[in-house]
Each structure stands twice: as structure tokens, then as C-alpha cells.
N, CA, C and O atoms as a GROMACS GRO file, in nm:
protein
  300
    1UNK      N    1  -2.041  -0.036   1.194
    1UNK     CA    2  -1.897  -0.048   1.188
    1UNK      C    3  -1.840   0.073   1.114
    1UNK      O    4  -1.890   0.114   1.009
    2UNK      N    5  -1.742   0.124   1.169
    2UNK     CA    6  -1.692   0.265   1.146
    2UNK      C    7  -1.580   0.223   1.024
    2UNK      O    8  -1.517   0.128   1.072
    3UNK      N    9  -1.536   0.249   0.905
    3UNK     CA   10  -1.423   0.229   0.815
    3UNK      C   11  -1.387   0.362   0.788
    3UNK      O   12  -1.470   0.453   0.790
    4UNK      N   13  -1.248   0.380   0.758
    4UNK     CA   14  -1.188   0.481   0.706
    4UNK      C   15  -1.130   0.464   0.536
    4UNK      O   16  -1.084   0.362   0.483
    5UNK      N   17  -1.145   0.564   0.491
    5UNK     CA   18  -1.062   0.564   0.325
    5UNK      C   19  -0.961   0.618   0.335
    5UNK      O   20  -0.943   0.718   0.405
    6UNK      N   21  -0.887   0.568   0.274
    6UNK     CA   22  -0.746   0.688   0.211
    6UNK      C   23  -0.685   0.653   0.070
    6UNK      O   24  -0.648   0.553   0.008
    7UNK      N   25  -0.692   0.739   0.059
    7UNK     CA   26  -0.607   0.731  -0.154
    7UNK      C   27  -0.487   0.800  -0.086
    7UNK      O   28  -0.485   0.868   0.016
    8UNK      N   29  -0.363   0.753  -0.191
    8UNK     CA   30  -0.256   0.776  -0.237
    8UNK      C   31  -0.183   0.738  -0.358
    8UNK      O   32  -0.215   0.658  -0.446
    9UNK      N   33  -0.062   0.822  -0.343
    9UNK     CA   34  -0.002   0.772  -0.471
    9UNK      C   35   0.112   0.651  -0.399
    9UNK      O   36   0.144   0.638  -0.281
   10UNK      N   37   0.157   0.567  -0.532
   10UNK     CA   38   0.300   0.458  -0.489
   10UNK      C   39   0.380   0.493  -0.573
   10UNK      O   40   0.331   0.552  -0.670
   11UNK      N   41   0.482   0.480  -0.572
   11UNK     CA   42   0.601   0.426  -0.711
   11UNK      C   43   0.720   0.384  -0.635
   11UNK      O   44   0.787   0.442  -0.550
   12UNK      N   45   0.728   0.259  -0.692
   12UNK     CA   46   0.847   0.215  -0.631
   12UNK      C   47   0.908   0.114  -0.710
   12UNK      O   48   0.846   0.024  -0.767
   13UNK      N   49   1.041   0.134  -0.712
   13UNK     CA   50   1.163   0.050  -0.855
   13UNK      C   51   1.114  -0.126  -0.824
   13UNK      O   52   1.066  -0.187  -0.729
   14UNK      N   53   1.155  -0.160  -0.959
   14UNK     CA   54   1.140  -0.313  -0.892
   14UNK      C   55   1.267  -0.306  -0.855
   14UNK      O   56   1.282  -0.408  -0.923
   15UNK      N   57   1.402  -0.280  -0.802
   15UNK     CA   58   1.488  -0.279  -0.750
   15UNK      C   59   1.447  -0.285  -0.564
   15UNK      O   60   1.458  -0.357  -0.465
   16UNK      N   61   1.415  -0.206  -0.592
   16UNK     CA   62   1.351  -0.144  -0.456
   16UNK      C   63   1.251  -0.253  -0.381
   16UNK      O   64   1.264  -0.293  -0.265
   17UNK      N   65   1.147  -0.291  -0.477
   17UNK     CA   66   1.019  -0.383  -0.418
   17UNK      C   67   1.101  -0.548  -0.419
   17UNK      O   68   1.024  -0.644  -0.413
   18UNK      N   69   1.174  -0.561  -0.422
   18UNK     CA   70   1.241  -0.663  -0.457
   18UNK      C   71   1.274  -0.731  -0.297
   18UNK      O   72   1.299  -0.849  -0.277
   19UNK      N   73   1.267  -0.649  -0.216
   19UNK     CA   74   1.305  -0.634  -0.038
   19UNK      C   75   1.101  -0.699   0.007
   19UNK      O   76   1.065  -0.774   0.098
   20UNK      N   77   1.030  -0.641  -0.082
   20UNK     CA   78   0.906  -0.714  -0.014
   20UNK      C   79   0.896  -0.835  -0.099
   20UNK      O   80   0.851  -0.915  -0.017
   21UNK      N   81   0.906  -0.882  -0.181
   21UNK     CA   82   0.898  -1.027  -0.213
   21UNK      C   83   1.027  -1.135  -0.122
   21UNK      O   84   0.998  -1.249  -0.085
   22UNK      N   85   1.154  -1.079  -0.102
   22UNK     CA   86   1.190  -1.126  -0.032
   22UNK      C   87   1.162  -1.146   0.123
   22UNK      O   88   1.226  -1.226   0.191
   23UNK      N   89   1.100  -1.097   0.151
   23UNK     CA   90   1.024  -1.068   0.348
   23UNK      C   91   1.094  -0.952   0.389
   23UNK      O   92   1.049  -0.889   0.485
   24UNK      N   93   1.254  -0.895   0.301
   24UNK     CA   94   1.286  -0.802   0.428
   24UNK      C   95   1.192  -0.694   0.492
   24UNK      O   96   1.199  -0.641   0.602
   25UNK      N   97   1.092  -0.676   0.376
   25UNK     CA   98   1.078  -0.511   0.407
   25UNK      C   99   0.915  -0.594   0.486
   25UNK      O  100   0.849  -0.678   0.424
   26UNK      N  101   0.882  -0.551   0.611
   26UNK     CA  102   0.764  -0.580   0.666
   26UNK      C  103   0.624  -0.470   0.646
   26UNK      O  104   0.505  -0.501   0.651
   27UNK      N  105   0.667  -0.374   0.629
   27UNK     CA  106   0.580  -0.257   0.632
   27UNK      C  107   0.647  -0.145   0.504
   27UNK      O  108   0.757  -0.091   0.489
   28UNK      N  109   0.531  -0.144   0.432
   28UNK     CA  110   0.537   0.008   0.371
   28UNK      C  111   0.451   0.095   0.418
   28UNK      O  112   0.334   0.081   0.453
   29UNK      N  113   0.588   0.281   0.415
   29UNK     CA  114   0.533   0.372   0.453
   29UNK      C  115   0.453   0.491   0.322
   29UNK      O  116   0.519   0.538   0.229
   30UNK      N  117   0.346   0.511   0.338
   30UNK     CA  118   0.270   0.579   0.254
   30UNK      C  119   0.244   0.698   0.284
   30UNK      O  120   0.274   0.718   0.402
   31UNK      N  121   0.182   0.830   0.210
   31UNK     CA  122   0.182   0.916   0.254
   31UNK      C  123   0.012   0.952   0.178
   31UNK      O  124   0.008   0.957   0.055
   32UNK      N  125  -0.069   0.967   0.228
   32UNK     CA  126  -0.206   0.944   0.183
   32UNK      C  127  -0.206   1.141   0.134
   32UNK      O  128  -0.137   1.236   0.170
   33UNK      N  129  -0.321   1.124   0.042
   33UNK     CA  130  -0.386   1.289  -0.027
   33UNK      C  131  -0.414   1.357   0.072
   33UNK      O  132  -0.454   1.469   0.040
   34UNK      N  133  -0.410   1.335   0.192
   34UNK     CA  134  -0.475   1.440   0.260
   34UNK      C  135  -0.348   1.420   0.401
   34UNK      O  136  -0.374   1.416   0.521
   35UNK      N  137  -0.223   1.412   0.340
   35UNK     CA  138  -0.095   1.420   0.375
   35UNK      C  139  -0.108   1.319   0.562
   35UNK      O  140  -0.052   1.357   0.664
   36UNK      N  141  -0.193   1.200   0.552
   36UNK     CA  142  -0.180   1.135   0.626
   36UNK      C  143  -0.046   1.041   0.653
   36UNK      O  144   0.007   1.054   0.542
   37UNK      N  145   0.041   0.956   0.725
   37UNK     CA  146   0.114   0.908   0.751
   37UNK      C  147   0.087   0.715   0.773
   37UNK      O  148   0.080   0.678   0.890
   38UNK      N  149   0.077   0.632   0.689
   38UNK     CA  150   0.024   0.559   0.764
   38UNK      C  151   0.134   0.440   0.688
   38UNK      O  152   0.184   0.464   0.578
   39UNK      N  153   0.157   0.337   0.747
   39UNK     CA  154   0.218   0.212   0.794
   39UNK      C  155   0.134   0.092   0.734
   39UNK      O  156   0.038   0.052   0.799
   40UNK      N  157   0.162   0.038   0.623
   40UNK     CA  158   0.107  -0.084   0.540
   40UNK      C  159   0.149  -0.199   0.547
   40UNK      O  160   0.253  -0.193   0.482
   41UNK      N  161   0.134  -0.338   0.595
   41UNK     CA  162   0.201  -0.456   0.576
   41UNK      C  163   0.196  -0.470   0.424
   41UNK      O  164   0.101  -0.496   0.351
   42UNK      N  165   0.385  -0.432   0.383
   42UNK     CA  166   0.382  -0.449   0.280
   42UNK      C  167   0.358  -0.582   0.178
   42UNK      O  168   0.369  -0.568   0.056
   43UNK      N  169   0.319  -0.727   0.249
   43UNK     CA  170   0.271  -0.829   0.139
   43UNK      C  171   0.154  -0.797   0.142
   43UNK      O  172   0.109  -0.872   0.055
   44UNK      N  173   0.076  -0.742   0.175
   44UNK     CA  174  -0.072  -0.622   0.091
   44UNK      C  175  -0.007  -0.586  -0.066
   44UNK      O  176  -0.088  -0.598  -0.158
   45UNK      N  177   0.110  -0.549  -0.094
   45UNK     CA  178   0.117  -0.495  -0.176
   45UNK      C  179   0.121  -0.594  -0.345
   45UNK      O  180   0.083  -0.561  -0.458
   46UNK      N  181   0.194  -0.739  -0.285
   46UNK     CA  182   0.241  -0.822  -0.344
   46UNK      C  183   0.169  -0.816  -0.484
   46UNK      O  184   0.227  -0.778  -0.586
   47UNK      N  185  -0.010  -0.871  -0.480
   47UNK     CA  186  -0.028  -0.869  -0.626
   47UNK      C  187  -0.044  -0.776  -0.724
   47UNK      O  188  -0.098  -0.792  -0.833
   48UNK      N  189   0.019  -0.655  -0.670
   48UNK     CA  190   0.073  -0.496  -0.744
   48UNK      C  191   0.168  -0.486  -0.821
   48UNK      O  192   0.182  -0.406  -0.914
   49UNK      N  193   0.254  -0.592  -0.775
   49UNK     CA  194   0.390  -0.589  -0.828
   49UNK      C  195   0.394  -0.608  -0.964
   49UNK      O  196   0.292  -0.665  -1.003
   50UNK      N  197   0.476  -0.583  -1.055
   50UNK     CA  198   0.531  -0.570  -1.214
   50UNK      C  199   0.626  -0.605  -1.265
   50UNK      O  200   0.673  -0.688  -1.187
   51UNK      N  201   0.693  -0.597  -1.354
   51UNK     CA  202   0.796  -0.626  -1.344
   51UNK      C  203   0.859  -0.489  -1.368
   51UNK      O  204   0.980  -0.502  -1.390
   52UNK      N  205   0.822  -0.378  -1.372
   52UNK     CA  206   0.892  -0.188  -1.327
   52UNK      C  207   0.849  -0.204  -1.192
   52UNK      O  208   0.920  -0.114  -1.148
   53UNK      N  209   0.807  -0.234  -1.119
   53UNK     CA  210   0.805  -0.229  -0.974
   53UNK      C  211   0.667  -0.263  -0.932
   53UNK      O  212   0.597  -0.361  -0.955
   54UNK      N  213   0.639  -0.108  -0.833
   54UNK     CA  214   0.477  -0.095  -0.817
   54UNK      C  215   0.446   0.096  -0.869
   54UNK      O  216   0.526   0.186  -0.846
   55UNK      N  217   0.342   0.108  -0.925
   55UNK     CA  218   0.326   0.222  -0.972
   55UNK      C  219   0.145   0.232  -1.002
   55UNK      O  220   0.069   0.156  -1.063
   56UNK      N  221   0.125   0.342  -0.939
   56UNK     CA  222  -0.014   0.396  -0.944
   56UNK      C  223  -0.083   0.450  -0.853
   56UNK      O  224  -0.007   0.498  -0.769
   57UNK      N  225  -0.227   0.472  -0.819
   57UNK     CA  226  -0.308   0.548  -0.732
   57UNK      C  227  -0.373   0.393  -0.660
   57UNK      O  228  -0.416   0.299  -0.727
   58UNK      N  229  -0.368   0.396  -0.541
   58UNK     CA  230  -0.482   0.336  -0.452
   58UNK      C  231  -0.530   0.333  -0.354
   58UNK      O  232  -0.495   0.421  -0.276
   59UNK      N  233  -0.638   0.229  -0.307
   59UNK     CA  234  -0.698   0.324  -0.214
   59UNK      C  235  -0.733   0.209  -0.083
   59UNK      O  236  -0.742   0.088  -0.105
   60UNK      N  237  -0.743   0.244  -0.006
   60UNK     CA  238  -0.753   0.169   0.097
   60UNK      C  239  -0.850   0.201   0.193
   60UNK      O  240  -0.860   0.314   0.240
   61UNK      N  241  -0.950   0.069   0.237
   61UNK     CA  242  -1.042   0.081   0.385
   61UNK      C  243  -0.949  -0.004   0.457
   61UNK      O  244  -0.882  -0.104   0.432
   62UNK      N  245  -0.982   0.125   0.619
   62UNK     CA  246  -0.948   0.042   0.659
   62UNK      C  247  -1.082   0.009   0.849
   62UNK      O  248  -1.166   0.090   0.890
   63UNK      N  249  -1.058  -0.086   0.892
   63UNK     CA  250  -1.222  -0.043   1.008
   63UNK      C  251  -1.098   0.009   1.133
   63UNK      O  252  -0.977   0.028   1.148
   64UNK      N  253  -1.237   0.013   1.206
   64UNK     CA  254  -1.210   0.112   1.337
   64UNK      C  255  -1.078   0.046   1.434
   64UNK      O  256  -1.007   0.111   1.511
   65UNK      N  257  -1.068  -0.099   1.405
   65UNK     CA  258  -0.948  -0.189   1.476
   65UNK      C  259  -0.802  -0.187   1.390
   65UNK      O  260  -0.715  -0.272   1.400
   66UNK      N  261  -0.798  -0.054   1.293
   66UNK     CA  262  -0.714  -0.063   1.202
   66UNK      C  263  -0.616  -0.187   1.138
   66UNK      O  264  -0.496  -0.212   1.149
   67UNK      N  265  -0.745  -0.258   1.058
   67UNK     CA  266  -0.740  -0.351   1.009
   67UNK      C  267  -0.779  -0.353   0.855
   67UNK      O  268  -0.893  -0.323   0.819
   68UNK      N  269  -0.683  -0.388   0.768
   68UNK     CA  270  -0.727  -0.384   0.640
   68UNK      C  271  -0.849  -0.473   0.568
   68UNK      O  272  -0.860  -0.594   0.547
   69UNK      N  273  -0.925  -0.377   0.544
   69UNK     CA  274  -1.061  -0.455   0.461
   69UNK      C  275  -1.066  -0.471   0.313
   69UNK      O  276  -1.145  -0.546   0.255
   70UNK      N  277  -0.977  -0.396   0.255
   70UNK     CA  278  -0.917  -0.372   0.105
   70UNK      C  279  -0.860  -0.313   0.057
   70UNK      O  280  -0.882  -0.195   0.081
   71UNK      N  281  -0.766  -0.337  -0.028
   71UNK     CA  282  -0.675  -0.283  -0.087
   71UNK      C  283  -0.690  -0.241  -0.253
   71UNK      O  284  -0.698  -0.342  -0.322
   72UNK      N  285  -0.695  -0.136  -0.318
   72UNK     CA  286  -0.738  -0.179  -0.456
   72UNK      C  287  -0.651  -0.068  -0.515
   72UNK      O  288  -0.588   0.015  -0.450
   73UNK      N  289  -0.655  -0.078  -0.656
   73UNK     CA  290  -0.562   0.029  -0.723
   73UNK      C  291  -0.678   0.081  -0.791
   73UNK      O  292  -0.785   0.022  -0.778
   74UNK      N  293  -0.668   0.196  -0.869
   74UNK     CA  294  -0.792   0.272  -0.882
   74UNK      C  295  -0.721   0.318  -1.042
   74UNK      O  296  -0.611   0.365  -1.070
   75UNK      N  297  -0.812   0.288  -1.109
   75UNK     CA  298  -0.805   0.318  -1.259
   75UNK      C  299  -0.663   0.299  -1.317
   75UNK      O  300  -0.642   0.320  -1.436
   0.00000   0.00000   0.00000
């Protein structure tokens, strides 16, 4: 089974993340270290949240059916 990685950075207001606890926001857009483009179902993000928002480095597999296998924040 083939998986892919990608790290990036997040920051986002709790003003802002406030749209994914409510359902509006369906997808967050990320921009991965190696200036990839990729499309996240943002309640992935949910147990990130803070009460300053979401903020930090993480990293994501994902397999060959671009399907999330994990989500993690990294140090």
C-alpha cells in the first residue's frame, strides 16, 4: 500500500475556526513544505482546536485512494 506524507504549517484565529465547529466550513485549504496544494475535511481538524484557534506544524498520511490515515501535530 502506497501512502503519501506532507508537513505543513496552520494558524488560524479562533474567530476564524469558529465556521468549522459550526459545519460551515467543510474543507480546509493547506499549503504543504514542499508548496503542495491540498484540500482537508476540516472536522480532521476539530481536536486541534484551542481556545486561540488552531496553531502549529502537522503532518499528514495520506494512501493511494486519498484517504486520510492520520492526522498529527508534530512537537
Amino acid at each position: 500500500m502506497t501512502t503519501r506524507v506532507f508537513e505543513f504549517a496552520l494558524s488560524i484565529s479562533a474567530e476564524r475556526i469558529q465556521r468549522v465547529y459550526r459545519g460551515d466550513a467543510k474543507y480546509l485549504l493547506v499549503y504543504t513544505d514542499d508548496g503542495l496544494k491540498l484540500q482537508l475535511p476540516a472536522l480532521n481538524f476539530r481536536s486541534f482546536v484551542t481556545g486561540q484557534g488552531i496553531h502549529g506544524r502537522y503532518r499528514v498520511r495520506i494512501d493511494r485512494h486519498n484517504k486520510i490515515l492520520d492526522l498529527k501535530q508534530m512537537g
